[in-house]
C-alpha positions as a Markdown table, in Angstrom:
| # | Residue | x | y | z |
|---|---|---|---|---|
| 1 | Unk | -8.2 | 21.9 | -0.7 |
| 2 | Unk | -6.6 | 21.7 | 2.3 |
| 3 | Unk | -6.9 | 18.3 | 4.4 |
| 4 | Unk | -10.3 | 18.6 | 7.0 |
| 5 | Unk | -10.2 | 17.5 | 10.4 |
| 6 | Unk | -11.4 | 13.7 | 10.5 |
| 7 | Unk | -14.7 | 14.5 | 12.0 |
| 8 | Unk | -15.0 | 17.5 | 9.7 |
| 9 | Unk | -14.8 | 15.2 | 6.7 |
| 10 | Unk | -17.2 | 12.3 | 8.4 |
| 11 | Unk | -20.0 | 15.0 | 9.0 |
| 12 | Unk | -19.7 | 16.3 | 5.2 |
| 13 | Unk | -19.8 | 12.7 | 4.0 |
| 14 | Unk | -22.7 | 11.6 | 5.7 |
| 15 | Unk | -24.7 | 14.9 | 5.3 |
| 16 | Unk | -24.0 | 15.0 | 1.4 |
| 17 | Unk | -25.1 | 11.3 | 0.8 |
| 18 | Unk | -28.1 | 12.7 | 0.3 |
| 19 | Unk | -27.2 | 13.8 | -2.8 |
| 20 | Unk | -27.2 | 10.6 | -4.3 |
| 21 | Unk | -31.3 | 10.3 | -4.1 |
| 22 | Unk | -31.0 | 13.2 | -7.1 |
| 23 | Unk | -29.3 | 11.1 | -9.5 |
| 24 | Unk | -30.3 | 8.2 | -12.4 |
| 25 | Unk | -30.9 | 4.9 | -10.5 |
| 26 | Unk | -28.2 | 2.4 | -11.0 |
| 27 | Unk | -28.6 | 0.8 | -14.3 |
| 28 | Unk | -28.5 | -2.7 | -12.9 |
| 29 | Unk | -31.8 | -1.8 | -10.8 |
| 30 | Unk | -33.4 | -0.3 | -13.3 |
| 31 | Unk | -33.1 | -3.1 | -15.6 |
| 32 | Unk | -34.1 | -5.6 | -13.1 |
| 33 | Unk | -37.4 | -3.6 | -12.4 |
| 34 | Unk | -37.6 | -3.6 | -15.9 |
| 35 | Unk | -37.7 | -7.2 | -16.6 |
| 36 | Unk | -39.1 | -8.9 | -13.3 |
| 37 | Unk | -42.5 | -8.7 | -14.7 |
| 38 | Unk | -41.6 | -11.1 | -17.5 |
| 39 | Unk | -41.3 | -14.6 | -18.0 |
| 40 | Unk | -39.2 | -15.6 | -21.0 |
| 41 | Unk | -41.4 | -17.6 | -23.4 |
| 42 | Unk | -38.4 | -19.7 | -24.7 |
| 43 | Unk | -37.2 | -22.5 | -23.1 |
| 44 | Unk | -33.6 | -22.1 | -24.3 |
| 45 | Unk | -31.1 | -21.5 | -21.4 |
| 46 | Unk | -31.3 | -18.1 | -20.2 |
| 47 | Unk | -27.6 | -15.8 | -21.5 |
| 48 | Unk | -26.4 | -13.2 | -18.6 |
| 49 | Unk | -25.0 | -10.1 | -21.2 |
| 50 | Unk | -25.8 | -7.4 | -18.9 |
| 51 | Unk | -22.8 | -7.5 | -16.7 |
| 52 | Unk | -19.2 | -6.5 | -17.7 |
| 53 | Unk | -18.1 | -9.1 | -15.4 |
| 54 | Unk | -15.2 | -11.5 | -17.1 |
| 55 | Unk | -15.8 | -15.1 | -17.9 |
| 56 | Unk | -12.5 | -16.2 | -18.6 |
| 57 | Unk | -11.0 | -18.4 | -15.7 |
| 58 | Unk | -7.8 | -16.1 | -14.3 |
| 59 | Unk | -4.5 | -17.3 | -14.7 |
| 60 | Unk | -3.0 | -20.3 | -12.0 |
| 61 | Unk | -0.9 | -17.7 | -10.8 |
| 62 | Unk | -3.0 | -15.9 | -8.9 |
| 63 | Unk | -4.5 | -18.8 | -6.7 |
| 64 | Unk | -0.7 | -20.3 | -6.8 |
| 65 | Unk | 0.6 | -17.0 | -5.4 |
| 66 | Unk | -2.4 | -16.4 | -2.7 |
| 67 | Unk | -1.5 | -19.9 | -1.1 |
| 68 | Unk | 2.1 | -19.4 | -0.9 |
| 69 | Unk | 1.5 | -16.2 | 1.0 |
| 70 | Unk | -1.5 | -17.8 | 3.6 |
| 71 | Unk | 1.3 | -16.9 | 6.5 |
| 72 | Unk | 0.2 | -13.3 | 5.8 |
| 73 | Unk | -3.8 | -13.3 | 6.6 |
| 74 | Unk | -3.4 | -12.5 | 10.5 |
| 75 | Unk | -1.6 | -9.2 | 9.1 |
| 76 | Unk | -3.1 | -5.6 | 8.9 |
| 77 | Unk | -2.2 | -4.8 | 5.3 |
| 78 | Unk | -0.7 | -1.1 | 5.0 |
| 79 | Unk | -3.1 | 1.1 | 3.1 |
| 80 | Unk | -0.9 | 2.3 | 0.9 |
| 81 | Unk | -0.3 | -1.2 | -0.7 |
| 82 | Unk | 3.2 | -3.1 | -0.1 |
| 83 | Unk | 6.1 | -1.9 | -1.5 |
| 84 | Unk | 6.2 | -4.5 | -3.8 |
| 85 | Unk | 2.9 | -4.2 | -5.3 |
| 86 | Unk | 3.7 | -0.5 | -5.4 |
| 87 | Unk | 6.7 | -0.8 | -7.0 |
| 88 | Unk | 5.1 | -3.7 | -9.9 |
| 89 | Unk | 2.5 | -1.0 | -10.7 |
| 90 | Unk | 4.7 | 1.6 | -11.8 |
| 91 | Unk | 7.5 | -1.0 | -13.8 |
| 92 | Unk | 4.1 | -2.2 | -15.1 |
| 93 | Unk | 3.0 | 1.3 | -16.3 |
| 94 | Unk | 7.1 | 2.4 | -17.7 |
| 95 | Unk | 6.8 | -0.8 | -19.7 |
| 96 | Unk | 3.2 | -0.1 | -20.7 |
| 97 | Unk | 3.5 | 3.4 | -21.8 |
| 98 | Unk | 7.1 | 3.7 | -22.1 |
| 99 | Unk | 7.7 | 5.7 | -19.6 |
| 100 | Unk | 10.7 | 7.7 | -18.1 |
| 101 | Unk | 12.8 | 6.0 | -15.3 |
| 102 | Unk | 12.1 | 8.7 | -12.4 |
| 103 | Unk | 8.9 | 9.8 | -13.9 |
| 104 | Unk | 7.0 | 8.3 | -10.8 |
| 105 | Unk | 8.5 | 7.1 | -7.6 |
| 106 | Unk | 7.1 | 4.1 | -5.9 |
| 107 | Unk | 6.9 | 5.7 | -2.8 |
| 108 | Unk | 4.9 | 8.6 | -3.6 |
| 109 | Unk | 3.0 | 8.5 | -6.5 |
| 110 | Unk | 1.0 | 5.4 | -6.7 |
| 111 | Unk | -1.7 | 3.7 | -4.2 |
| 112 | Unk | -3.7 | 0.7 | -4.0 |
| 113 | Unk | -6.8 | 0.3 | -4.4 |
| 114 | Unk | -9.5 | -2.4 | -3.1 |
| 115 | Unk | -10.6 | -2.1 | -6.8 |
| 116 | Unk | -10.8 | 1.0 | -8.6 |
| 117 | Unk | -14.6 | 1.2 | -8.3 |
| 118 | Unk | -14.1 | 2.4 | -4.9 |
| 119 | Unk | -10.7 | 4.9 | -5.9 |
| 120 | Unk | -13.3 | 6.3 | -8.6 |
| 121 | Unk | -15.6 | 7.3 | -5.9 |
| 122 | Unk | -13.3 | 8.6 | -3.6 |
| 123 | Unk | -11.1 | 10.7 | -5.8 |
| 124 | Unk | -13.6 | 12.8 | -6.1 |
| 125 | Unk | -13.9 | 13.3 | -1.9 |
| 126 | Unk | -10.1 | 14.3 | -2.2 |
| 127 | Unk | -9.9 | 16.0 | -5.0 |
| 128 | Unk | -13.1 | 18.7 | -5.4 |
| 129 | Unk | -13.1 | 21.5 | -3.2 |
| 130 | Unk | -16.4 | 23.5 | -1.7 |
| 131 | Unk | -15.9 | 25.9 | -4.1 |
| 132 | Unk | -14.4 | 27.1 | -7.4 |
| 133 | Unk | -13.7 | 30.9 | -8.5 |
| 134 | Unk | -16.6 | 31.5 | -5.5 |
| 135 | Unk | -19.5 | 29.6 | -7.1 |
| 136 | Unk | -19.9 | 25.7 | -6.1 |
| 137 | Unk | -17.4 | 23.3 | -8.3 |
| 138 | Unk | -18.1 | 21.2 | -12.1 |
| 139 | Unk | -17.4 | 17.5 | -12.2 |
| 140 | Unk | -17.5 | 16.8 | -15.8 |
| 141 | Unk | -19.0 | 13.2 | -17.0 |
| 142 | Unk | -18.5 | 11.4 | -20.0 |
| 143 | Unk | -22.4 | 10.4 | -21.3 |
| 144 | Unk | -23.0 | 7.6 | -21.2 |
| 145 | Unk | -20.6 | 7.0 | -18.6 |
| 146 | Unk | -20.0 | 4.6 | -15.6 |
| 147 | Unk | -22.5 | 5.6 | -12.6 |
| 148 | Unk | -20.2 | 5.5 | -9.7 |
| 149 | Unk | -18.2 | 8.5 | -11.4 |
| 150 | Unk | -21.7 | 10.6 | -10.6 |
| 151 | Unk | -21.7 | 9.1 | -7.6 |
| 152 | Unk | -18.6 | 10.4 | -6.4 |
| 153 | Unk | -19.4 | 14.2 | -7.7 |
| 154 | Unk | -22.4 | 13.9 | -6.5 |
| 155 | Unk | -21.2 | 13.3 | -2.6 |
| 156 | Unk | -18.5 | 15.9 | -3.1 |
| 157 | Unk | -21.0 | 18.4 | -3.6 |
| 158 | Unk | -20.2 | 19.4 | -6.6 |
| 159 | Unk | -22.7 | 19.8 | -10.1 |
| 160 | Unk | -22.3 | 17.6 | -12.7 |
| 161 | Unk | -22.4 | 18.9 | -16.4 |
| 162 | Unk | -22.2 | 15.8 | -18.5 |
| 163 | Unk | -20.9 | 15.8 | -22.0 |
| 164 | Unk | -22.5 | 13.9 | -24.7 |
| 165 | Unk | -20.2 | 11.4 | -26.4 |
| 166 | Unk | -22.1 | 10.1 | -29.4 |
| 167 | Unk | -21.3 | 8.8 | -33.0 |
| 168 | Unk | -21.2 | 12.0 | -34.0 |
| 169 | Unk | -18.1 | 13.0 | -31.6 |
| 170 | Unk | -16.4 | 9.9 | -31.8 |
| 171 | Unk | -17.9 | 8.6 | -28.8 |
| 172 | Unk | -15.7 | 10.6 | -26.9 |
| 173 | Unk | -16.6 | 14.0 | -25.2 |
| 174 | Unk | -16.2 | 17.0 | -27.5 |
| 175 | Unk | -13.4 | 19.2 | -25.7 |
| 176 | Unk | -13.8 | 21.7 | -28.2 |
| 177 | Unk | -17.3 | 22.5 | -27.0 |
| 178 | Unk | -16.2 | 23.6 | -23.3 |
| 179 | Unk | -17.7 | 27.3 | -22.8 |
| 180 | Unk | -14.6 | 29.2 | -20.4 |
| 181 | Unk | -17.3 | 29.9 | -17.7 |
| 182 | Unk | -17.7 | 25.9 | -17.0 |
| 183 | Unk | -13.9 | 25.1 | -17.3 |
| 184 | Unk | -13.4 | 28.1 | -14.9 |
| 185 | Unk | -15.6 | 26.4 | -12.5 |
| 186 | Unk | -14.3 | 22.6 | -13.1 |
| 187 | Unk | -12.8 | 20.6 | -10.5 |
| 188 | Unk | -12.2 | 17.2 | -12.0 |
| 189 | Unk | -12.7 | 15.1 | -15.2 |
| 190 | Unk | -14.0 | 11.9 | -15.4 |
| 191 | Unk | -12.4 | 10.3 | -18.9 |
| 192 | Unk | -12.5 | 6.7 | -19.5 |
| 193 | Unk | -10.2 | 5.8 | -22.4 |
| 194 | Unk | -11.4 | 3.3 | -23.7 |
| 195 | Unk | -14.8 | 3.8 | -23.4 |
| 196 | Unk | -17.4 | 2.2 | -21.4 |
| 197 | Unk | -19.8 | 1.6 | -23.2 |
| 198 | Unk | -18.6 | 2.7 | -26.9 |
| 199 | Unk | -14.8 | 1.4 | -26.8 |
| 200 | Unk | -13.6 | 4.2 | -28.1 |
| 201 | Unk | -10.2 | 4.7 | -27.4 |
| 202 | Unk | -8.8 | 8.8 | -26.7 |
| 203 | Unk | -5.7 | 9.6 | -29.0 |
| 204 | Unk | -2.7 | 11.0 | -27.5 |
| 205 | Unk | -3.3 | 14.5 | -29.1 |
| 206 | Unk | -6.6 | 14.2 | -27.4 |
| 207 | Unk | -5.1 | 13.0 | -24.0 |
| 208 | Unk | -3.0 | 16.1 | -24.7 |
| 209 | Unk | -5.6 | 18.5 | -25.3 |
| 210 | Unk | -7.5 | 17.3 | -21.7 |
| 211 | Unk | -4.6 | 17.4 | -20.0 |
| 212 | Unk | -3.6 | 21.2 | -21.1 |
| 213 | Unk | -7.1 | 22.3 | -20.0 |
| 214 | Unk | -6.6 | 21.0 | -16.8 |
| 215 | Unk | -3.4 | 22.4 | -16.1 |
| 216 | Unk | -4.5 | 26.0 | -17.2 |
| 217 | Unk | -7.9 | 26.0 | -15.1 |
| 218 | Unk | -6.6 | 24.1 | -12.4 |
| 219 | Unk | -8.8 | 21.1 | -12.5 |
| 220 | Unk | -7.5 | 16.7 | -11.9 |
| 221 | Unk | -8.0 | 14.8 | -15.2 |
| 222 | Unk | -9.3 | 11.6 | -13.7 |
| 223 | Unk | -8.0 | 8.7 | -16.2 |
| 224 | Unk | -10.0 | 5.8 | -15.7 |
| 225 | Unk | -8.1 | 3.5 | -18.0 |
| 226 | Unk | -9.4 | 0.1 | -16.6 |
| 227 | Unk | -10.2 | -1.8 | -20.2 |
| 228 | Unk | -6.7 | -0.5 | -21.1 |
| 229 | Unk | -5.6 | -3.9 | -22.1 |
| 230 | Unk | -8.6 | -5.3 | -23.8 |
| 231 | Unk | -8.2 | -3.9 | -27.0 |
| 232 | Unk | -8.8 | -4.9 | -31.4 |
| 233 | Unk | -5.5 | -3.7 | -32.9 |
| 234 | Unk | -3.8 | -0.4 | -31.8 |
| 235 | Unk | -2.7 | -0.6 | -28.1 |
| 236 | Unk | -4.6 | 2.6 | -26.3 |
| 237 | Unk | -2.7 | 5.3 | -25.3 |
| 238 | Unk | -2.6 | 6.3 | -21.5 |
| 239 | Unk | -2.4 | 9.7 | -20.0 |
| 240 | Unk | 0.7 | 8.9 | -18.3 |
| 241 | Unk | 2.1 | 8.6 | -21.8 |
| 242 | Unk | 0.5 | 12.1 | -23.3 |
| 243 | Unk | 2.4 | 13.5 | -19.9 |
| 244 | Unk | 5.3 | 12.6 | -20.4 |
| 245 | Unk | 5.2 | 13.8 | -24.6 |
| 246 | Unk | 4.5 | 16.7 | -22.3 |
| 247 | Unk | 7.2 | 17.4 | -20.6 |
| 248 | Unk | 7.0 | 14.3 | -18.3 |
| 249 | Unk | 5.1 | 16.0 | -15.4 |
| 250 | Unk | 2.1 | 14.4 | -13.8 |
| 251 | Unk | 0.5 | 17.9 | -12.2 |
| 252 | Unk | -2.9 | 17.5 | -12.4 |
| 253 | Unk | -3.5 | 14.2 | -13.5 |
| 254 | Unk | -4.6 | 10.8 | -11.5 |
| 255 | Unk | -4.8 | 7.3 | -13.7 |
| 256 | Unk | -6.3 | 4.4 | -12.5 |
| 257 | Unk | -5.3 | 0.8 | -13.3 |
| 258 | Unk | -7.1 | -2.6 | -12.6 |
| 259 | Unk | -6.6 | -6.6 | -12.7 |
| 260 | Unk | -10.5 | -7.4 | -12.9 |
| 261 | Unk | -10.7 | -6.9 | -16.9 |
| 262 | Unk | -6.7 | -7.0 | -17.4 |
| 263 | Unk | -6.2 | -10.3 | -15.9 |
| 264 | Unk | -9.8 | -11.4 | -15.2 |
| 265 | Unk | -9.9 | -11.2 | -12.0 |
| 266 | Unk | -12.7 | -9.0 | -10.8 |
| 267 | Unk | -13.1 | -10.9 | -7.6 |
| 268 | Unk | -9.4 | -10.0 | -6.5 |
| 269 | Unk | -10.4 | -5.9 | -6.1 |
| 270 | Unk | -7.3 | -4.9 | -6.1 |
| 271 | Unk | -6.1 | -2.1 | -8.2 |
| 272 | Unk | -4.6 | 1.4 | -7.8 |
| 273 | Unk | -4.0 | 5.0 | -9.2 |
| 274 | Unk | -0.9 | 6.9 | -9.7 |
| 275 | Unk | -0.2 | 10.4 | -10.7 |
| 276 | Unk | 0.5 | 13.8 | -8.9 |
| 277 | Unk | 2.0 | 13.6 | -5.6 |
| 278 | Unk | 0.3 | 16.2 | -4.4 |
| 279 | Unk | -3.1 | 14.7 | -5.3 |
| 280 | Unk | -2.1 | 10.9 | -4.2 |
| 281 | Unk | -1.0 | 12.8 | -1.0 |
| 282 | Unk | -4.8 | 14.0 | -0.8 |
| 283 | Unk | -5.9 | 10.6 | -2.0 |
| 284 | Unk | -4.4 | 8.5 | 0.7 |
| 285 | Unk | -5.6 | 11.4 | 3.8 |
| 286 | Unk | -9.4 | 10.4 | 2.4 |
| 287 | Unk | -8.4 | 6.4 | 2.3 |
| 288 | Unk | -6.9 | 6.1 | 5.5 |
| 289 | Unk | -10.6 | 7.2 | 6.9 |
| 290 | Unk | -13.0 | 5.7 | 4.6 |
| 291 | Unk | -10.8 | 2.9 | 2.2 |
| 292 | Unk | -10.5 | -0.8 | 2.2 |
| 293 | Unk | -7.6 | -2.2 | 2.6 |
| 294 | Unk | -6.4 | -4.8 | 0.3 |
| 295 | Unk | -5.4 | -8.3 | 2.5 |
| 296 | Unk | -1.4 | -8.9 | 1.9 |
| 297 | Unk | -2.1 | -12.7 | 0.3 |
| 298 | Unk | -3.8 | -10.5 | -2.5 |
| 299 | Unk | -1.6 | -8.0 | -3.0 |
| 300 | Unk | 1.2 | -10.5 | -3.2 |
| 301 | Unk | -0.7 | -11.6 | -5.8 |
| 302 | Unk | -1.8 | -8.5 | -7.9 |
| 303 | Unk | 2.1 | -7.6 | -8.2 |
| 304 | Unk | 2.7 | -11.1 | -9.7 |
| 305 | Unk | -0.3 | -10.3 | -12.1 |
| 306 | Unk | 1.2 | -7.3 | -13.1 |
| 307 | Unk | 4.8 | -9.1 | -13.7 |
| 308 | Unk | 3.1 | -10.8 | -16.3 |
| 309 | Unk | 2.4 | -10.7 | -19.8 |
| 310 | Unk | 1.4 | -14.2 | -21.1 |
| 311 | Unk | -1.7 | -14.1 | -19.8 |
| 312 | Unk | -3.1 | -11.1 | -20.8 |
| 313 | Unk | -1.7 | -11.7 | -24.8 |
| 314 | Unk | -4.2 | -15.0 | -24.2 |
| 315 | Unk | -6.7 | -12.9 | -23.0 |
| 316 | Unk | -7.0 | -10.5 | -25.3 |
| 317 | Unk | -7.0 | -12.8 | -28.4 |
| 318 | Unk | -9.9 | -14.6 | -26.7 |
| 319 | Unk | -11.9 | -11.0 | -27.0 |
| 320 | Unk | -10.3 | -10.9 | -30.6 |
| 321 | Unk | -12.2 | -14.1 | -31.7 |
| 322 | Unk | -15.3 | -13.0 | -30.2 |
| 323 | Unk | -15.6 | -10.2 | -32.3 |
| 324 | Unk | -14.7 | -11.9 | -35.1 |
| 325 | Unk | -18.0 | -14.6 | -33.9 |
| 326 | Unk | -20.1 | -11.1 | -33.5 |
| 327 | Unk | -18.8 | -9.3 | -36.9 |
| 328 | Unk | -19.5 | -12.7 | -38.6 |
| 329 | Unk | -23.0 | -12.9 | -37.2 |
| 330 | Unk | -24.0 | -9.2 | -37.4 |
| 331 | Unk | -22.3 | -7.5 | -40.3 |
| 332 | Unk | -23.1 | -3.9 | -40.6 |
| 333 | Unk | -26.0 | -4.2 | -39.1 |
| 334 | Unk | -27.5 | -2.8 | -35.7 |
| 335 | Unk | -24.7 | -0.2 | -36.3 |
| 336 | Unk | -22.3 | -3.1 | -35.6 |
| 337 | Unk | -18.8 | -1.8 | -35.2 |
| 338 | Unk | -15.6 | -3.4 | -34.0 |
| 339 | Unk | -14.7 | -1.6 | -31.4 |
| 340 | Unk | -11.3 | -0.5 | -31.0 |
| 341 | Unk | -10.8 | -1.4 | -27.2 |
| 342 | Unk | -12.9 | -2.7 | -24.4 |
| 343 | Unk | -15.4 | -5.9 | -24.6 |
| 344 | Unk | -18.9 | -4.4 | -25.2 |
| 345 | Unk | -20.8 | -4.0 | -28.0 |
| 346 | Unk | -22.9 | -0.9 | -28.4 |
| 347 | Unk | -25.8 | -1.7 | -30.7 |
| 348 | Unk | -28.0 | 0.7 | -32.4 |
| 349 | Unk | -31.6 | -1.0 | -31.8 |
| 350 | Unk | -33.5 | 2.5 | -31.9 |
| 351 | Unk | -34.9 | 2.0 | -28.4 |
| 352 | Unk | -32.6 | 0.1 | -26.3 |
| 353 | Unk | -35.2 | -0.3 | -23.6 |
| 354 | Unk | -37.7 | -1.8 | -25.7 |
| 355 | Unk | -35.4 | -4.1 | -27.8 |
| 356 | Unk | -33.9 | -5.1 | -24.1 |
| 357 | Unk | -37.3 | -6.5 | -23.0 |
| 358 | Unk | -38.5 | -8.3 | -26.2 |
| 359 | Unk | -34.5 | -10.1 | -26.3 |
| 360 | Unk | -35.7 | -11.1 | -22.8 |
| 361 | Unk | -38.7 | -12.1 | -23.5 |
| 362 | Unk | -38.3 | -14.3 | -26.8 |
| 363 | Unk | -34.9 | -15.3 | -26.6 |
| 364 | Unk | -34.0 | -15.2 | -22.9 |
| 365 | Unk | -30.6 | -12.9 | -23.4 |
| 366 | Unk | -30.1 | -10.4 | -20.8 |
| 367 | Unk | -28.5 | -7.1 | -21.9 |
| 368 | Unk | -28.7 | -3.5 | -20.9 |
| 369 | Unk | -30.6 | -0.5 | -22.3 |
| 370 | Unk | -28.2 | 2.4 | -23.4 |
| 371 | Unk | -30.2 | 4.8 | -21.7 |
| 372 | Unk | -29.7 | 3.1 | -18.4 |
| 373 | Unk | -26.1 | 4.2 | -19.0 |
| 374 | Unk | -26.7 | 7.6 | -19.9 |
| 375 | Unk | -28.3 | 11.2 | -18.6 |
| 376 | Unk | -30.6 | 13.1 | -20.8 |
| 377 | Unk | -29.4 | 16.1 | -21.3 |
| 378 | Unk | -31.6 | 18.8 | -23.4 |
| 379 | Unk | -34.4 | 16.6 | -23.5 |
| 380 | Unk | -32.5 | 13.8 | -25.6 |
| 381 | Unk | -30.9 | 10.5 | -23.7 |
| 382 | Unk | -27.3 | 9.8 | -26.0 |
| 383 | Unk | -27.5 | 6.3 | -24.7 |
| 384 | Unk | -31.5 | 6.0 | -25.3 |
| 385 | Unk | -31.2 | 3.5 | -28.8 |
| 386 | Unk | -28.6 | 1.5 | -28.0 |
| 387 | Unk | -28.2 | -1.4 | -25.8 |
| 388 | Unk | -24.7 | -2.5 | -24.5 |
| 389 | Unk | -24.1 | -6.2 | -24.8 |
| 390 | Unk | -21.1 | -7.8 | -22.7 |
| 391 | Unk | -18.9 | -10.2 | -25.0 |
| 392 | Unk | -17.6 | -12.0 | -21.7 |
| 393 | Unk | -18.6 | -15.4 | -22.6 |
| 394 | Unk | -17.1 | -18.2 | -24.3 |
| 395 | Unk | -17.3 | -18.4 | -28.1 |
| 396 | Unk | -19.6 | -21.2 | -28.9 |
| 397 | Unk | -22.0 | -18.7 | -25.6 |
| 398 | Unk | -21.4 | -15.8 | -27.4 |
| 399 | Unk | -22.8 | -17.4 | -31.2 |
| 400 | Unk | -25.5 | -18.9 | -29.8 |
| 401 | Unk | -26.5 | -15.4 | -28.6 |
| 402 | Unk | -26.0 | -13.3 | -31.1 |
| 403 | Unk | -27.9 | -15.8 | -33.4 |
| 404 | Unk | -30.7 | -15.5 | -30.9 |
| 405 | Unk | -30.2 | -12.0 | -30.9 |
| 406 | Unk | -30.1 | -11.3 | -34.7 |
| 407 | Unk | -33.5 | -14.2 | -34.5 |
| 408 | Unk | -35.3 | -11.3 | -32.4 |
| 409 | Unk | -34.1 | -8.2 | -34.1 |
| 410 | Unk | -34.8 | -9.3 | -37.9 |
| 411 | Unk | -38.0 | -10.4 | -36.5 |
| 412 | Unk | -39.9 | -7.0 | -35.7 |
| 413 | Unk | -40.5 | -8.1 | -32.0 |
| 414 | Unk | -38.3 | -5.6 | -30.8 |
């Protein structure tokens, strides 16, 4: 796809937005219309597990670091991040993923992002042509899978052709099952590694197998690898790591990398994706018309976030002890899994929706229906029985909860 005039790309924008009336409300407004009508008959404080959104204070450094840079606020920041930042991304993702000096250059083959929520949306804009093999392009979607990744295919133009990731595939999407005609028509893949909701984490011979596809039908894997560092036992791969076992070429393959879970630090929004040149080349023509940029105080402080270990070691062995809290209080039941990566649980309640309101209703906890996260797809909702509960709270939070929980369950009201 070549670049479009900038008035060229404005008019498609805005004419295609349209699009977005076709597709599953957001899950949040969906669960709010679902439980405004109710008043919670318990009068124990009320327990927010809907939202993925960290609890854990962030480490000094990052208010230390914004406060030594308060010289910088009357700046533009460059769109492309600092060189700095640029350059602690990818020493951050060599010693991550061990990767080869060389195999990505600071200059060209990384961006920042005001958060990767919004390089999600727009990779699709700069990656998806009008057309594939003269028929209009395939976005393929993880289900259940993060809205905004539809939301981005779905303003590109393109169809979407989600692929059920269920207990049965490993909650991952079956590759296997990809008929030639839709991979002949596929621009881009959504894969989030691990999973949101299921914390499943993709293998390196799977990352492999995704990658290969899209090099021999011409379409961007699109690695969102955001809960890369919240993770049980086994550190996740990254695609940027089955690339290089590859060859150590990045054609056709974007990741994208964020402080909010890493570090938590979701009000900093600052992130950024690396990969193909040729791509990031495409990335940044879309940003420079429709991104944020990222204020230079915050970017100072994102690359000392991403100079740091300590933190994130803490961090993670908070989640650790959570689990152990949830595996403690639930056992096997609920289909009650550890899951390898990530900080949801994904419960099996056998109707999400239904167990969602009566956990609001009798015990005042706040979680979201599975099927809010999901698309049904031959008649059946993947997500439909399950409800996704965010372990973001404190310990002695997250017991109290679950005991509510497990109260409410065992009962029969749900």
């Amino acid at each position: 796809m070549c670049p479009a005039a900038p008035h060229l790309i404005l008019v498609a924008v805005l004419s295609s937005f349209t699009r977005l009336d076709r597709l599953d409300d957001y899950p949040f407004a969906q669960l709010a219309s679902l439980l405004a009508p109710v008043t919670p008959r318990t009068n124990e404080r009320p327990i927010v597990m809907s939202v993925g959104e960290p609890q854990h204070q962030p480490p000094p450094l990052l208010a230390e670091t914004v406060a030594r840079h308060a010289d910088l606020w009357n700046r533009y920041p460059p769109m492309a991040g600092t060189p700095e930042l640029r350059a602690a991304s990818v020493a951050w993702l060599r010693r991550r993923y061990g990767l080869a000096e060389g195999m990505l250059d600071p200059e060209q083959d990384v961006l920042a992002l005001s958060g990767t929520k919004e390089g999600l949306f727009l990779a699709a804009l700069a990656v998806v042509p009008e057309e594939k093999r003269g028929a209009r392009p395939i976005v393929l979607l993880p289900n259940p899978y993060y809205l905004v990744y539809a939301g981005g295919a779905a303003v590109s133009g393109a169809d979407i052709v989600y692929l059920d990731a269920t207990k049965e595939t490993g909650f991952l999407p079956d590759l296997d099952a990809l008929d030639e005609a839709t991979l002949a028509r596929t621009a881009a893949f959504y894969l989030c590694s691990p999973a949101n909701p299921q914390g499943a984490i993709a293998s390196l011979a799977y990352l492999e197998k995704a990658i290969r596809l899209a090099r021999a039908y011409d379409f961007v894997l699109i690695a969102d690898e955001c809960y890369a560092e919240i993770y049980d036992r086994e550190k996740p791969p990254g695609a940027l790591e089955a690339c290089q076992r590859l060859g150590g070429g990045v054609e056709n393959v974007l990741v994208f990398h964020s402080l909010s879970k890493r570090s938590s630090a979701a009000g900093l929004r600052v992130g950024f994706v690396a990969g193909d040149r040729r791509l990031i080349k495409k990335f940044m023509h879309v940003r420079n018309y429709g991104g944020c940029q990222v204020p230079l105080p915050l970017q100072a402080a994102a690359a000392a976030l991403w100079q740091d270990e300590t933190h994130v070691e803490e961090n993670r062995a908070a989640y650790r002890r959570k689990f152990d809290v949830a595996e403690r209080i639930l056992g096997r039941d609920y289909g009650f899994y550890r899951p390898p990566g990530g900080f949801f649980l994904w419960l099996d309640v056998g109707d999400g929706e239904k167990a969602a309101l009566a956990l609001w209703r009798e015990a005042g906890l706040r979680v979201l229906p599975g099927g809010y996260t999901a698309h049904a797809t031959n008649g059946s909702n993947p997500g439909q029985r399950y409800i996704r509960v965010a372990m973001v709270h404190d310990e002695e939070t997250i017991a109290v909860a679950l005991e509510r929980m497990r109260r409410v369950l065992d009962g029969g009201s749900a």
